[in-house]
C-alpha positions in Angstrom: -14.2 -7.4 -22.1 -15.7 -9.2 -19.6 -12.3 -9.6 -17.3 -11.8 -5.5 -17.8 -15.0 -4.7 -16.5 -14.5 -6.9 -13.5 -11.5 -5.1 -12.8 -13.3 -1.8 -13.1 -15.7 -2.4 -10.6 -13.3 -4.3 -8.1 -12.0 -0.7 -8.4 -14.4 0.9 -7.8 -15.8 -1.1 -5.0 -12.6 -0.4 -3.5 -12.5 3.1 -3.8 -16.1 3.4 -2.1 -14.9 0.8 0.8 -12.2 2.6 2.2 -14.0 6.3 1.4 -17.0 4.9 3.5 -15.0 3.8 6.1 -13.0 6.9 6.3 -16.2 9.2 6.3 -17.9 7.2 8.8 -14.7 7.5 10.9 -15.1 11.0 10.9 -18.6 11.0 11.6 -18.0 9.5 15.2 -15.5 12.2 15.4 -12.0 10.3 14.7 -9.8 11.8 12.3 -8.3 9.5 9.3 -6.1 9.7 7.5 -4.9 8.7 3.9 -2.0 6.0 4.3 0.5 4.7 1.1 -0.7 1.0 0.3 1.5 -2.3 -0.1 2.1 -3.5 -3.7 3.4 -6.2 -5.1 7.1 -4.5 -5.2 6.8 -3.0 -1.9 4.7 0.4 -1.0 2.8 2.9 -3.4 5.8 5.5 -1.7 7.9 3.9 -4.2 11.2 4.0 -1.5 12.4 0.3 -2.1 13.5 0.6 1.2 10.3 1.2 2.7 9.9 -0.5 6.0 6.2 0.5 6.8 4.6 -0.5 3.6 0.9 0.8 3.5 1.7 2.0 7.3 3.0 5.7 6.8 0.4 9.0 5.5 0.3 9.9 2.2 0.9 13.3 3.2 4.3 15.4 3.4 3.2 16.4 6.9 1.3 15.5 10.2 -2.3 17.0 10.1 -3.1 19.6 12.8 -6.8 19.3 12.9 -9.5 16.9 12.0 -9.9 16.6 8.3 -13.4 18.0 6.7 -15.3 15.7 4.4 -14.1 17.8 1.1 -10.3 16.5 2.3 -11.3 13.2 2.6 -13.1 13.1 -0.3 -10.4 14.6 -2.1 -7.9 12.2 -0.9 -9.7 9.0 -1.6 -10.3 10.2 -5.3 -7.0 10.9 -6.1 -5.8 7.8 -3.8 -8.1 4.7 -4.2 -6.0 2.5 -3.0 -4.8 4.3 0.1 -5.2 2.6 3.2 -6.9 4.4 6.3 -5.5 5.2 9.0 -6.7 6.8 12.1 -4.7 10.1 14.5 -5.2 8.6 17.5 -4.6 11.7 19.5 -7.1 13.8 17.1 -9.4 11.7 17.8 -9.2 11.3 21.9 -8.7 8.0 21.4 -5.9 6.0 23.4 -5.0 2.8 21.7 -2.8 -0.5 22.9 -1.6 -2.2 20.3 -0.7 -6.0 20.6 1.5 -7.9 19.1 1.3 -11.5 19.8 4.4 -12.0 17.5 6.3 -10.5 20.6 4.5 -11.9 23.4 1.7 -9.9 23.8 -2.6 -10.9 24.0 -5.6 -9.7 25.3 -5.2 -12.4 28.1 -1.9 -11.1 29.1 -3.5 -7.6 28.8 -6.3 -8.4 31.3 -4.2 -10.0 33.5 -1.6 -6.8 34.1 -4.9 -4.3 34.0 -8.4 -6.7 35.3 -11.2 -7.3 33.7 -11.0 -5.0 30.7 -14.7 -3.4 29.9 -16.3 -3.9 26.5 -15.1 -1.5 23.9 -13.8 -1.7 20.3 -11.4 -4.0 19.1 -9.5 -4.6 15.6 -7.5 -7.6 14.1 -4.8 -6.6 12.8 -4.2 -7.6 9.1 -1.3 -9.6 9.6 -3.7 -11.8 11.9 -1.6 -12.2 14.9 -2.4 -9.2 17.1 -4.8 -6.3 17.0 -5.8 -2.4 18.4 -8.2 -2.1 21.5 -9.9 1.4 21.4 -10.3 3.2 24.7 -11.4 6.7 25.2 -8.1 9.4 25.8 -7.8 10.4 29.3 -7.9 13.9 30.3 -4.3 13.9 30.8 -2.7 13.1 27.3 -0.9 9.7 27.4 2.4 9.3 24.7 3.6 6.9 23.0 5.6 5.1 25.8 4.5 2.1 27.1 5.9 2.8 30.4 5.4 -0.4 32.7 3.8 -2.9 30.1 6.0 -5.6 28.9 7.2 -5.8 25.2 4.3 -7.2 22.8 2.6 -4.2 23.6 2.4 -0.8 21.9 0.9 2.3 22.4 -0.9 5.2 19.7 -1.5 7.9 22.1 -0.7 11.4 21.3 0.6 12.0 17.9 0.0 8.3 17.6 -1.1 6.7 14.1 -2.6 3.0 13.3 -3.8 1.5 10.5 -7.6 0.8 10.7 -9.9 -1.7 8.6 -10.4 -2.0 5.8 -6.9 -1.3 4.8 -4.5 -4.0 3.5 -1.8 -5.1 5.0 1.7 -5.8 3.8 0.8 -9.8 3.7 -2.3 -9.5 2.0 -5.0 -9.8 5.2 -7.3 -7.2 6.2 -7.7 -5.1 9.0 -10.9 -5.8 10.4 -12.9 -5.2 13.4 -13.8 -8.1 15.8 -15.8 -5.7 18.4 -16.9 -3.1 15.9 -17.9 0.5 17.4 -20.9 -0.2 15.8 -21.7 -2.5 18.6 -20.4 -0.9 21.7 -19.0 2.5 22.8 -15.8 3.2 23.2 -14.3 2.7 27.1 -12.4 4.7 29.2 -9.2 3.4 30.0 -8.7 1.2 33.3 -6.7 2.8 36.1 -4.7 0.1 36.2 -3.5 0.6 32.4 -3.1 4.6 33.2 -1.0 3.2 36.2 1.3 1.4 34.1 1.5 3.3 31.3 2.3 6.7 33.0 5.2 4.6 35.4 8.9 5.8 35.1 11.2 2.6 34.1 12.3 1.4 37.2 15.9 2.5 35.9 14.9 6.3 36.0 15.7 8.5 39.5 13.5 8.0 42.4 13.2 11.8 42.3 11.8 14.1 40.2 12.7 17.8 38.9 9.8 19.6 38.5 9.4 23.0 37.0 7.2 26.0 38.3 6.6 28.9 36.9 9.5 30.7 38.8 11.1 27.6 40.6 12.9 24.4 39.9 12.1 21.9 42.4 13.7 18.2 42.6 10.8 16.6 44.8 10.2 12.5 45.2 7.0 11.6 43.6 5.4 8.8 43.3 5.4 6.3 40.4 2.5 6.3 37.5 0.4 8.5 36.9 0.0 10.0 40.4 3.0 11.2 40.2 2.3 12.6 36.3 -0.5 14.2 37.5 1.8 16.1 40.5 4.1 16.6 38.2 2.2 18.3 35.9 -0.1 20.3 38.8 3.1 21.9 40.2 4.7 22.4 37.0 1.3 24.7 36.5 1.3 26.5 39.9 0.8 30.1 40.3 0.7 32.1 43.9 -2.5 33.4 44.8 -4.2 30.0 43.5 -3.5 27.5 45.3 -6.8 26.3 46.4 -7.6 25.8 42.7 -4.9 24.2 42.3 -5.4 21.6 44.2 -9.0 21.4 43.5 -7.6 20.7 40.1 -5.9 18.1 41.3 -8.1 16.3 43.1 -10.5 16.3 40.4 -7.9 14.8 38.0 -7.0 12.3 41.0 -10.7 11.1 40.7 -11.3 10.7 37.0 -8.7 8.6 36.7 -10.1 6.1 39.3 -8.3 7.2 42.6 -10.1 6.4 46.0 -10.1 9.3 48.4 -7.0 7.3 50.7 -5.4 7.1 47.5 -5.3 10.8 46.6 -4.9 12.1 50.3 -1.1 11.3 50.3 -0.7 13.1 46.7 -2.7 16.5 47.9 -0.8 16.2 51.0 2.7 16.2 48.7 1.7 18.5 46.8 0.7 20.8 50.1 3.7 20.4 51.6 6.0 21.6 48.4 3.6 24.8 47.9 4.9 25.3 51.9 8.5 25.0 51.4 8.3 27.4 48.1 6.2 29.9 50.4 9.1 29.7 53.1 11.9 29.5 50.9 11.3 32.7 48.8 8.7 34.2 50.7 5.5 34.7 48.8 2.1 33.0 49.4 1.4 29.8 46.8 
């Protein structure tokens, strides 16, 4: 009697633990996610092949859109044991995750990027690595971990982790050793946008870029300068180009570029609104 009813509220403590979390995830405007758990044979998914146990959504497909208390509710009723995980992109968060099994640490982290500023960090349940939360820039970051060496990993857009409380497949926790309780959430570095927007050294020096009437194969340069230019002249339309550029420069700034820095990038992107304006003969 005595051993049942322990069982029953372990249960039930359980249930409210993750439910809590996942609601208070929401409330700072992150969107969970009910995860599949690690049992004792494997993963609640049942595939004995599984090879994200308590890693991979409960659901049959990706979520669009934040999920409303009533879903998350529902979810952690019919799921107590799920484990909660977090839509990175959903949530404008950008998170690297590290792996110290495959060389990667916070020390290694800070020496590729400076001095990273105080921001959220989690342990990862396995114990050897962990997730630090910074804010998503305004131009969305993948899942590639462009320049950064391996031991790194990145949940950008359409990214997923696993957040804390949930269990891992070894029995540890997630939990948080700079709680967002304690501190806001950072922007990124420039330095880590650098690097994580770079082409592999491997890739063409130059770049096509599309217009909206023109194909253009223009150098660019590397990270996310040469994103962002990408992106402006893939966005062009004649009659604008002023705002264009304005846009530019703006994005130039927010992600920590000085005003020498961006003068060379403006200037590029000047001189291919030229050529399109002599080439075909219409005013960018």
């Amino acid at each position: 009697m005595g051993i049942a009813m322990s069982l029953n509220t372990l249960a039930h403590d359980l249930l409210f633990v993750n439910l809590d979390h996942a609601l208070e995830y929401r409330a700072r405007g992150w969107a969970p996610l009910a995860l599949h758990s690690p049992t004792e044979n494997g993963c609640t998914c049942g595939k004995p092949d599984c090879r994200n146990p308590g890693k991979h959504p409960r659901l049959g497909h990706w979520p669009r859109f934040k999920p409303s208390e009533a879903t998350i509710q529902k979810w952690w009723t019919g799921w107590p044991t799920a484990n909660v995980g977090i839509l990175a992109g959903l949530s404008g968060l950008l998170v690297i995750d590290v792996d110290e099994r495959h060389g990667g640490s916070l020390s290694l982290l800070e020496e590729l990027t400076g001095a990273l500023p105080t921001t959220p960090i989690a342990q990862s349940g396995r114990g050897n690595g962990g997730h630090v939360f910074f804010k998503a820039p305004t131009v969305p970051v993948g899942n590639s971990r462009g320049q950064l060496p391996s031991g790194f990993d990145i949940r950008g857009k359409r990214g997923l982790l696993v957040a804390a409380p949930s269990v891992h497949a070894t029995g540890g926790r997630y939990r948080w050793l700079v709680s967002p309780d304690e501190t806001e959430v950072a922007a990124a570095p420039a330095a880590l946008l650098r690097l994580l927007t770079c082409r592999p050294a491997a890739e063409h020096e130059r770049t096509a870029v599309r217009s909206a009437r023109h194909v253009l194969d223009v150098p660019t340069p590397d990270g996310v300068a040469g994103y962002l230019l990408s992106q402006a002249l893939e966005a062009v339309t004649y009659g604008h180009r002023n705002d264009d550029g304005f846009r530019l420069a703006r994005q130039l700034r927010d992600h920590g570029f000085t005003q020498d820095e961006a003068y060379p990038v403006l200037g590029l992107s000047m001189i291919t609104l030229i050529w399109l304006w002599h080439k075909e003969g219409a005013v960018p």
